[in-house]
C-alpha positions in Angstrom: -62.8 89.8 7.5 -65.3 87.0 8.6 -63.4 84.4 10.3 -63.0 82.5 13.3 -59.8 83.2 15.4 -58.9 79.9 16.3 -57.4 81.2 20.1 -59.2 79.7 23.3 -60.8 76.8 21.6 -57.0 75.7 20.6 -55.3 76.4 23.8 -58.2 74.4 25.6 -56.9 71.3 22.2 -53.4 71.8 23.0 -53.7 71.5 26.9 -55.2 68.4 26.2 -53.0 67.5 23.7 -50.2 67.8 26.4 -51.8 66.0 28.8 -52.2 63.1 27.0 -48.4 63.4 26.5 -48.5 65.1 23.2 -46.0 68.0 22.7 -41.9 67.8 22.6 -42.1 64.2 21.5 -43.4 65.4 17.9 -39.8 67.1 17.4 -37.9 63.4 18.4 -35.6 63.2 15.3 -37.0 65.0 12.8 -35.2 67.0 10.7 -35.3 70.4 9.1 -33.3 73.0 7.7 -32.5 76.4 9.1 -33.1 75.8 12.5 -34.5 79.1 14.1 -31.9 81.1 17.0 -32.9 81.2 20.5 -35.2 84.9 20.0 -38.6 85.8 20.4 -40.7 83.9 17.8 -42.2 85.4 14.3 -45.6 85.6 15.0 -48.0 84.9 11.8 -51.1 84.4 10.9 -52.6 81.3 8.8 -55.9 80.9 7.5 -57.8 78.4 6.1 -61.0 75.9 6.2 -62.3 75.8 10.3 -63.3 72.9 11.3 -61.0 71.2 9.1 -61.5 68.0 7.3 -59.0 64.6 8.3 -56.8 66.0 5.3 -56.6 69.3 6.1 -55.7 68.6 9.6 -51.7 68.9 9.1 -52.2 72.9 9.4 -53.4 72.6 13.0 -50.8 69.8 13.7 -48.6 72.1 12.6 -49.3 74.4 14.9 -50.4 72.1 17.8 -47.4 70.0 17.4 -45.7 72.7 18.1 -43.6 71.8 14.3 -43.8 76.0 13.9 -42.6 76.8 17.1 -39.8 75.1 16.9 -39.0 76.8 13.8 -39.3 80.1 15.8 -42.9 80.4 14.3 -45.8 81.7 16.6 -48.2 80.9 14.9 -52.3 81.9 14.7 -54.6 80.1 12.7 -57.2 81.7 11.1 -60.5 79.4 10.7 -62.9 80.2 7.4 -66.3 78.2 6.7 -64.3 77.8 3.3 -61.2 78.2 2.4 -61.7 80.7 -0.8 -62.5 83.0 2.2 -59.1 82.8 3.3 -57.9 83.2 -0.2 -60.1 86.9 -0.2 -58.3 87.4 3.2 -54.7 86.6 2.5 -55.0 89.1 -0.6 -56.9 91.6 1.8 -53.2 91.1 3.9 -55.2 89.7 6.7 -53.3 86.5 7.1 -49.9 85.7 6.1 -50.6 81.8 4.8 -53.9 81.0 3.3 -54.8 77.6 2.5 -57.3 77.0 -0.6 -58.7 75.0 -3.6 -56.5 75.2 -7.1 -59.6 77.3 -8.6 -59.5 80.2 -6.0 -55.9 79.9 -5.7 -55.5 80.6 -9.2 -57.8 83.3 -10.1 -56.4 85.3 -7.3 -53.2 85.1 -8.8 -54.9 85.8 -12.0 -56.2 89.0 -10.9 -53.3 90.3 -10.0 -52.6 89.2 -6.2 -49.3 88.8 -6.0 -49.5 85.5 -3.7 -47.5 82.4 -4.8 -48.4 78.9 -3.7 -45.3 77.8 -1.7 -46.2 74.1 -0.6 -49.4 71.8 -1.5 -49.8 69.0 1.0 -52.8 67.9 -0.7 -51.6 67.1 -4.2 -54.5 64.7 -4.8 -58.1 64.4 -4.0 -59.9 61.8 -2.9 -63.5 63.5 -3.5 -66.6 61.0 -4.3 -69.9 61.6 -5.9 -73.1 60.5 -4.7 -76.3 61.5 -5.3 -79.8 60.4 -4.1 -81.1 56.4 -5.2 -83.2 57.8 -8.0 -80.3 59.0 -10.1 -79.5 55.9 -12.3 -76.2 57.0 -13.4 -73.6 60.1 -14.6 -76.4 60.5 -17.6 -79.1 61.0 -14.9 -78.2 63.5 -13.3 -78.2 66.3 -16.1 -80.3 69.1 -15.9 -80.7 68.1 -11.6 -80.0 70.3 -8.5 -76.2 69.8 -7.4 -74.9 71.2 -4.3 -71.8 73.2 -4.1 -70.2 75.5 -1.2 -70.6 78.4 -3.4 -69.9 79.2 -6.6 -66.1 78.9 -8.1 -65.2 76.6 -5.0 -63.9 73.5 -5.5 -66.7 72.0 -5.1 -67.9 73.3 -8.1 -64.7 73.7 -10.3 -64.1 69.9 -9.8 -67.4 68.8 -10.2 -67.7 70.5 -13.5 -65.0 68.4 -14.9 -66.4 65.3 -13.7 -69.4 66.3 -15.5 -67.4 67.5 -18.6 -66.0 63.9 -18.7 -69.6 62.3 -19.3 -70.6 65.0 -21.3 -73.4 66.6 -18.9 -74.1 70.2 -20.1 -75.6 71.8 -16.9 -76.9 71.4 -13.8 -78.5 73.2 -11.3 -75.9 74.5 -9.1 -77.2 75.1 -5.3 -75.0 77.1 -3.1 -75.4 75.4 0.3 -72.2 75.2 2.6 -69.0 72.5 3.5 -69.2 69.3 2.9 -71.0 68.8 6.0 -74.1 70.4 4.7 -73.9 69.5 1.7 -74.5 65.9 2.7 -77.5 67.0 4.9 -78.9 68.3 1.9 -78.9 65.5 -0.2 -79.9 63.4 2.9 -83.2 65.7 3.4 -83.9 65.7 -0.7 -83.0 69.6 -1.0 -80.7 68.6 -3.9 -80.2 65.3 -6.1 -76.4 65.3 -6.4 -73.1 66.4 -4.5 -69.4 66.1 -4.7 -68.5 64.7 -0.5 -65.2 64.1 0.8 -64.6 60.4 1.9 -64.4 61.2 5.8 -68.2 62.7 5.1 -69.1 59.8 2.7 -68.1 57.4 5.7 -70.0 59.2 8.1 -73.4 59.2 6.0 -72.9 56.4 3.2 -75.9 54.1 5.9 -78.4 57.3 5.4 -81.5 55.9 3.2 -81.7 57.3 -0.1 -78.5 58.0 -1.0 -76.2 56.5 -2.6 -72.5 56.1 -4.1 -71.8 56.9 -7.9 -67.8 57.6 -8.0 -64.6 58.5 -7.2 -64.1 61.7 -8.3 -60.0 60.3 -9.2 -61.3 58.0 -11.4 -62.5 59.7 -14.5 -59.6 62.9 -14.0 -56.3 64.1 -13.7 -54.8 64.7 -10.5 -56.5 67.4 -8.5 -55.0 69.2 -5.8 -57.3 69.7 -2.9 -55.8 72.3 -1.3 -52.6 74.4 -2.2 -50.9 76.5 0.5 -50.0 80.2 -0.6 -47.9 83.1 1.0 -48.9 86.5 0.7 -46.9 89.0 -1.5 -45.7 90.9 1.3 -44.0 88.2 3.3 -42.7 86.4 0.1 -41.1 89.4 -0.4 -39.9 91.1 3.1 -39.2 87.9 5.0 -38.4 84.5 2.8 -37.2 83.2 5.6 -40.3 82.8 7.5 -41.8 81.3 4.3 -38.6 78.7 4.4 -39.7 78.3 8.0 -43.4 78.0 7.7 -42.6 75.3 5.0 -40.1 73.4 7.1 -42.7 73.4 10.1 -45.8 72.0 7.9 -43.2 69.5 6.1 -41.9 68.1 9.4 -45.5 67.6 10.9 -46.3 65.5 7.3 -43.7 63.3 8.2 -44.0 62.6 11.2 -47.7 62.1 10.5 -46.4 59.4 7.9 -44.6 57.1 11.3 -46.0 55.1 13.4 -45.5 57.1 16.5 -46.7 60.5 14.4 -49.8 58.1 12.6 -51.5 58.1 16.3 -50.8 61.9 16.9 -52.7 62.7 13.8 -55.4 61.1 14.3 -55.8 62.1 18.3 -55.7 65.9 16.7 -58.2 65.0 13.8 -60.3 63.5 16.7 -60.7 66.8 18.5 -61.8 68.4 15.5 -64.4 65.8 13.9 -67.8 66.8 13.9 -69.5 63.7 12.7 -69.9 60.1 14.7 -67.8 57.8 12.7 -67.7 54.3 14.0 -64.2 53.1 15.1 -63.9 50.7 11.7 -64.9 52.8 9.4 -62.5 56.0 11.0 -59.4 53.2 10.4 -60.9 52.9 6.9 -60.6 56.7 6.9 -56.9 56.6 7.9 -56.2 54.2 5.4 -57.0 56.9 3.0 -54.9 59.3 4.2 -51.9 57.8 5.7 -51.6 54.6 5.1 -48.7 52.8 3.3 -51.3 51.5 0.6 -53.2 54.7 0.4 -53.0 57.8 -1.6 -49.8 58.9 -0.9 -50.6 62.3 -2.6 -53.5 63.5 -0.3 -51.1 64.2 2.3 -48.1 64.7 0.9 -44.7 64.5 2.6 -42.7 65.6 -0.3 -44.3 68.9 -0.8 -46.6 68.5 -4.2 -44.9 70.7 -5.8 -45.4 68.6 -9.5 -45.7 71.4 -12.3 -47.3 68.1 -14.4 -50.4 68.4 -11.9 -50.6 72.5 -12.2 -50.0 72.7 -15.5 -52.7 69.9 -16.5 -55.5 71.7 -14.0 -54.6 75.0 -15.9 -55.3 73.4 -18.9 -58.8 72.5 -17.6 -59.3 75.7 -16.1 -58.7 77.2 -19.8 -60.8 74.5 -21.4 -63.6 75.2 -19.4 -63.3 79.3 -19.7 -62.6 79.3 -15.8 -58.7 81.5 -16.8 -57.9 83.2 -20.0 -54.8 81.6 -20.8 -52.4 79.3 -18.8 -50.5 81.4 -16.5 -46.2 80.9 -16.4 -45.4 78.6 -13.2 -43.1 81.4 -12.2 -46.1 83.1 -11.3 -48.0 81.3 -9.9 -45.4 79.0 -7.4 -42.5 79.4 -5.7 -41.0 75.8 -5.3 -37.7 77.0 -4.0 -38.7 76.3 -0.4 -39.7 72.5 -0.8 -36.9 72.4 -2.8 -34.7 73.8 -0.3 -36.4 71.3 2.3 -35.8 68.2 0.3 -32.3 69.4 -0.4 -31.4 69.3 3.2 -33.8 65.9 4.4 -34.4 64.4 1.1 -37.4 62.4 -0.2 -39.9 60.3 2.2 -40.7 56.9 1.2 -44.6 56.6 2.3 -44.3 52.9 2.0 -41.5 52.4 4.7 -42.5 55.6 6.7 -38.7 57.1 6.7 -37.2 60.0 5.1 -33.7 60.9 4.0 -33.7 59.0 0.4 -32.5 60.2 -2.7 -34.9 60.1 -6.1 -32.8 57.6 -7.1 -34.0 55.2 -4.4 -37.7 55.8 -4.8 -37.5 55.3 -8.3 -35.1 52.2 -8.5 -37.1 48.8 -8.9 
């Protein structure tokens, strides 16, 4: 397994998480279900995308946060340059959790793996393509040099129906790394076009000779970013520390989604972010993410479990020959556990920042 083990580096995070007062405070009225007895902790391990971007950051909160541990979770994260890689590992039965895109999610499945996605935070993408100043428009850039992670990551799935919508039959795929590199690449003129996040976008959109062509949201269905998956093994031994786990990531969402929790966040994302992003456009950042007129799908607090969103992207993934056939949801989710969750704290209102409302409420005009 090639991964990075996520030990000293975080322990040197959380002590100064602590310092700067950051630790019990998260749990201050938050509420979950199946509170874990006074007993040595489960220890697990979760893997996923290291170092993470602003949206995936919830999985270290989590952990950080100390969310798991108070749901009698010891918890090790397991960092990947990409999160497909935790996908091989968590069928491998390396990790316990593994966080990934809806394409590797699924093929695994596919083939056989046995995994189930059990929560999915990031319901919704906020992806944007640019590409360098010479490509005109979506027409322009057929036939060009396009740089993806690798091949069947979601940097490539989802850029393939963004390029199915304007009708482009092929480009030059260029395996090159996170979005990170990517954007180096298209900065240095190694490749004409790229699908960025909107933190990297931010951090690079002054760079000459590049230059913004779309949101990725505007021209497709909802596409979640990342969908968290438990392994076959623990879904079937120990549901409980899947209920747990769930519970744990849930409550750090939340909290994320208050004022109080809105600064934690982002003092974690700070430790993690690579990239000098000036103070404005880091609140323009936020915005994105957490705020009350933002996408309140990229980091969701009610669990994304929306069989509307699966079942559409498995339609695509048919479409485009990347599955055979659409598989049964019973395969590939288990929504009992966010089900269970909202059962017992109910639905959060991303608008008002509180939890504990019935359907009813959010949907009532």
């Amino acid at each position: 397994m090639s991964g990075l083990v996520c030990g000293r580096a975080a322990a040197a995070r959380i002590r100064r998480l602590v310092a700067a007062g950051f630790g019990a405070v998260f749990l201050a009225g938050m509420g979950s279900i199946g509170p874990a007895e006074a007993q040595s902790a489960d220890k697990i391990r979760t893997g996923g995308q290291f170092p993470p971007i602003f949206e995936y950051v919830y999985r270290n909160f989590a952990i950080e946060g100390g969310f798991l541990a108070e749901q009698g979770i010891e918890a090790e994260f397991v960092g990947f340059t990409a999160g497909l890689t935790g996908t091989q590992a968590l069928v491998g039965g390396s990790v316990d959790f593994a966080c990934d895109g809806l394409s590797g999610t699924i093929a695994a499945i596919e083939q056989g793996a046995g995994s189930k996605v059990v929560v999915n935070v990031n319901a919704d993408n906020t992806y944007v393509i640019v590409a360098r100043d010479t490509i005109g428009g979506p027409g322009d850039i057929a036939g060009k040099t396009w740089a993806i992670s690798q091949m069947g990551a979601i940097s490539q799935t989802y850029a393939q129906l963004w390029l199915d919508h304007y009708g482009i039959e092929s480009v030059e795929w260029v395996p090159i790394g996170g979005t990170g590199a990517r954007a180096r690449a298209l900065i240095a003129g190694q490749v004409e076009a790229t699908m960025l996040t909107i933190g990297e976008w931010l951090r690079v959109q002054n760079q000459p000779g590049i230059k913004f062509v779309e949101y990725l949201a505007d021209v497709v269905p909802p596409l979640p970013l990342s969908l968290c998956s438990a392994s076959a093994k623990v879904l079937a031994e120990r549901p409980d520390i899947v209920q747990r786990y769930v519970n744990g990531v849930l409550n750090a969402v939340r909290f994320a989604r208050t004022p109080e929790g809105y600064e934690k966040y982002v003092e974690t994302a700070r430790l993690y972010d690579e990239g000098a992003v000036s103070p404005e456009e880091y609140a323009e950042l936020v915005e994105v993410y957490l705020g009350p007129e933002g996408n309140p799908f990229a980091v969701d607090p009610n669990g994304g479990m929306y069989p509307e969103v699966l079942v559409a992207n498995m339609k695509s993934m048919v479409a485009d020959g990347t599955m055979k056939e659409i598989l049964p949801l019973s395969e590939v989710w288990d929504p009992s556990f966010v089900n269970n969750y909202i059962g017992e704290n109910g639905w959060f209102n991303v608008s008002t920042g509180t939890g504990g409302h019935t359907l009813r409420d959010l949907i009532r005009r």
